[in-house]
C-alpha positions, 0 to 999 in steps of 0.5 A: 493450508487451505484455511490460510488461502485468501482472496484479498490482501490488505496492507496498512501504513502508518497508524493502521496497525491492525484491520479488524476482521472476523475469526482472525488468526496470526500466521506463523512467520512466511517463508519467501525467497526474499526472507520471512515475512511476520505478523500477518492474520487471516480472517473474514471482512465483508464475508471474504477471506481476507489477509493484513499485514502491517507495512511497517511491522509490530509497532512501526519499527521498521522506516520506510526506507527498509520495508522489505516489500518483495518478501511481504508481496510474495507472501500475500501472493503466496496465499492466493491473493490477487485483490490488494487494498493498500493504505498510505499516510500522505502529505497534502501538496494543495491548499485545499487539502485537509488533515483527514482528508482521504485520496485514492491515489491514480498516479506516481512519481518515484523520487526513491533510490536504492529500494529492491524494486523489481522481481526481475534481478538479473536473475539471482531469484527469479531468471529473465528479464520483464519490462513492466508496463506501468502507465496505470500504477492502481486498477480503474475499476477498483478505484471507481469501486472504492470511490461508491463504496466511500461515498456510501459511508458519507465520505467524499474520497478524492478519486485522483491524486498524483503521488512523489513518493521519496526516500524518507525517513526525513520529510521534504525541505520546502524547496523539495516540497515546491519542486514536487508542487511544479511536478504536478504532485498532489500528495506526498508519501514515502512508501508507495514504491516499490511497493506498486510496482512488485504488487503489478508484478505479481499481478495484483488488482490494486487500489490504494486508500490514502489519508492526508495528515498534513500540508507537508512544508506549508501552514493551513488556512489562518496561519494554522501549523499543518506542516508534516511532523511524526506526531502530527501524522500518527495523531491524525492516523490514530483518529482516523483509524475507525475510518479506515476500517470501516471504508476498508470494509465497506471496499471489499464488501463492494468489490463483485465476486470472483473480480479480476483483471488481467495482469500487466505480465503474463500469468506464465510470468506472476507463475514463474516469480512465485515458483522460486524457492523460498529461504529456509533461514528465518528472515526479517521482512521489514 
C-alpha cells in the first residue's frame, strides 16, 4: 500500500528497541522469500517517511548469530526504501575510547561463519551468479552527512573506524581481542555482516551509527573495569538511547531530497532479488 511506501530505513541494535517518529503504525508481519519479518513501523522522522526494525526483534530475543538479515533487508526494501541508517553496540579496541562514545563506521572485517550472506545462493531464490564489489561497505557521502549533522548536536562522532565483526553471542577472549588490535581493528561488533553486504546487494545507500559500550577484554584508564559484558553494554545503550534518537533525526533531516547513489550491482540485478516470490507460511525473521 502506498501509505506503507518509505524512503528511508532504520535499523536499531542493541538498546535501540524503538525510534521514535510521528503517526507511527506497526506493519502486519512481511511476507519475503526468506520468512516474515515482524515488528516494523512506519511513520515520519524529520519529515520523511521512514521505517524501523528492531534488529534483534521484540525484547532482544534473537542472538546475533540467528538474526535473519535477508528477510528483514528484503522487507525494508520492499517498502521502497533505498536510504538505510543502521545503528550497532561496539566494543571499543582503543585506549582512547570511551563508553558512549559514537563512531561512524567506514570499514569491516568479517570473522563470522555460517550466516546467510548473500542473495546470490546458487540460485535456490534468486537465479545467477553476482560478485559483489565491496571495497566501500558504508556511503562516503552519507557518512560526511551524518558527521555535520552529529557535529550540529554537539556530538564529536568519529568519522572512521574499522570494525571485526565476530560470531557472537560470547564476547572476544583477550588473545582474540589482541589479534584484531594487530589487524588493525578499532571496534568490535558482532552484527555488521552479513547485514552490510545483503544491504549493498540491495542497492541501499548506507551509514552506520555506532556506540561504544566497552573496551572489550581491557580496563580503562585508572584500572577502571570497562571490559565488555551484556550488562554493561545495554546499560550504556539504555543511556544512550535519547542520543540515538536524536542524531538519527538529526541525520535524516539532513540528508537532501531525493539522494541517491548508484548501487554496487545493477538495477536490473536489486530488480531481480526483489522480484522473488515471497513465502506464504509465516516465518520468524529473527
Amino acid at each position: 500500500m502506498d501509505d506503507e511506501q518509505v524512503e528511508i530505513a532504520v535499523i536499531g541494535g542493541s538498546g535501540l528497541a524503538r525510534l521514535t517518529v510521528d503517526d507511527a503504525r506497526s506493519l502486519a508481519p512481511i511476507p519475503t522469500p526468506y520468512g516474515a519479518v515482524h515488528g516494523a513501523v512506519v511513520g515520519s522522522l524529520a519529515g520523511r517517511r521512514t521505517a524501523f526494525l528492531a534488529r534483534h526483534g521484540a525484547g532482544h530475543r534473537v542472538p546475533p548469530n540467528r538474526v535473519n538479515a535477508r528477510a528483514q533487508l528484503w522487507a525494508l526494501a520492499s517498502l521502497g526504501a533505498r536510504i538505510l541508517v543502521s545503528t550497532n553496540a561496539v566494543g571499543g579496541l582503543e585506549s582512547d575510547m570511551r563508553p558512549g562514545d559514537i563512531v561512524l563506521t567506514d570499514q569491516l572485517i568479517d570473522r563470522t561463519w555460517g550466516r546467510a550472506d548473500s542473495y546470490f545462493d546458487g540460485g535456490e531464490i534468486v537465479e545467477g551468479v553476482q560478485h559483489l564489489p565491496f571495497a566501500e561497505p558504508y556511503s562516503r557521502e552519507l557518512r560526511r552527512i551524518a558527521a555535520n549533522a552529529l557535529r550540529s548536536l554537539g556530538e564529536t562522532p568519529r568519522e572512521q573506524a574499522t570494525s571485526v565483526v565476530v560470531q557472537g553471542p560470547r564476547f572476544s577472549t583477550r588473545a582474540e581481542a589482541a589479534w584484531h588490535r594487530l589487524m588493525g581493528a578499532n571496534i568490535v561488533n558482532m552484527t555488521q555482516l552479513p547485514e552490510a553486504s545483503l544491504a549493498a546487494e540491495l542497492g541501499f545507500a548506507h551509514v552506520n551509527l555506532a556506540i561504544v559500550t566497552d573496551t572489550d577484554t581491557e580496563h580503562g584508564a585508572g584500572d577502571q573495569d570497562r571490559s565488555a559484558t551484556a550488562e554493561r553494554v545495554f546499560q550504556v545503550m539504555a543511556e544512550a538511547e535519547p542520543r540515538l534518537n536524536r542524531a538519527i533525526a538529526a541525520i535524516v533531516d539532513a540528508i537532501p531530497a531525493g539522494f541517491t547513489e548508484p548501487p554496487l550491482l545493477s538495477e536490473d540485478v536489486v530488480r531481480s532479488i526483489l522480484s522473488a516470490e515471497p513465502l506464504r507460511r509465516d516465518g520468524d525473521s529473527g
